[in-house]
TORNUTOR-780312 format. One record per residue (C-alpha): x, y, z. Coordinates in steps of 0.1 Angstrom, whole numbers, padded with zeros to 4 digits, always signed. Layout:
REM residues N
XYZ/...
REM end
This chain:
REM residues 100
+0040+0071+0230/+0067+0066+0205/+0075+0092+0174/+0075+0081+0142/+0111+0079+0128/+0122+0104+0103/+0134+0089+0067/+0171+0102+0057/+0173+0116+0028/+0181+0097-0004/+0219+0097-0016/+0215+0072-0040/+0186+0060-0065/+0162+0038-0037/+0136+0018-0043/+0109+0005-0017/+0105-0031+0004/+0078-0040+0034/+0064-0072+0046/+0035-0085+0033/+0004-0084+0063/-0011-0115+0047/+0015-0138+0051/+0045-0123+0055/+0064-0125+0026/+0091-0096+0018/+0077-0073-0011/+0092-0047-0034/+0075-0017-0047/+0059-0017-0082/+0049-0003-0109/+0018+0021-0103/+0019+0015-0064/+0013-0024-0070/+0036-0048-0045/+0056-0074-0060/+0076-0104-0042/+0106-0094-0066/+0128-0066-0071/+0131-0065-0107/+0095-0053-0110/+0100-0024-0088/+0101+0011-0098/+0133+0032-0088/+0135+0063-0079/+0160+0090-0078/+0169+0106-0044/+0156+0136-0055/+0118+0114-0058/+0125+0093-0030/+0100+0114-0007/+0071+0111-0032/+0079+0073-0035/+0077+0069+0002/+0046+0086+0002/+0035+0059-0024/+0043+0030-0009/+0034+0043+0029/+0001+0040+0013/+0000+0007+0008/+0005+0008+0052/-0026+0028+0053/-0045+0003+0029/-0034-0026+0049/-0013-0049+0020/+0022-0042+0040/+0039-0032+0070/+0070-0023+0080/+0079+0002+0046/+0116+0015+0043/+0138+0024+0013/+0165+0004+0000/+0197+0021-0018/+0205+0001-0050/+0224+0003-0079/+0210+0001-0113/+0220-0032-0127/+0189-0052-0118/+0183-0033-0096/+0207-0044-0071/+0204-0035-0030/+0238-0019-0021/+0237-0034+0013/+0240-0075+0023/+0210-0071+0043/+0189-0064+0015/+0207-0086-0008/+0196-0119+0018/+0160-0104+0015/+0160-0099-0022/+0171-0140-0023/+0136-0151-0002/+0136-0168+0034/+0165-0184+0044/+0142-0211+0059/+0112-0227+0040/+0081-0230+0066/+0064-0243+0036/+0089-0275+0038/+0085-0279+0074/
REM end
């Protein structure tokens, strides 16, 4: 039986990404709990909220929208994901299946 990992704590302002369980797609936290597919319509918080925004957004896990919920440092022009990583997945799939 695995444990569930333990989130670090917030250094910087974070928002919130997942995988859509309908088809996939990477999503970004939103305004009011609502999951967009980009990051300018999510809703940052400081790393002093970051706890109560994980609790908001692990509820879309429990509802069965996403899976897969983690925070993302960023900084506040945009808001921008201070890791590549995030930046790829900000930018959509690096391969269309759609032109496949």
């Amino acid at each position: 039986m695995s444990t569930k990992a333990k989130a670090r704590p917030a250094t910087a302002p974070v928002v919130f990404t997942a995988n859509r369980l309908r088809d996939g797609r990477v999503v970004w936290l939103g305004t009011e709990g609502r999951w967009a597919e980009h990051i300018a319509e999510t809703t940052p918080f400081a790393p002093e909220a970051a706890e109560s925004g994980l609790d908001l957004a692990r509820q879309g896990e429990r509802d069965q929208q996403v899976v897969g919920v983690y925070a993302v440092d960023v900084a506040l022009d945009g808001p921008t994901p201070l890791k590549f990583r995030e930046r790829l997945r900000v930018q959509g799939p690096s391969v269309a299946a759609e032109a496949a």
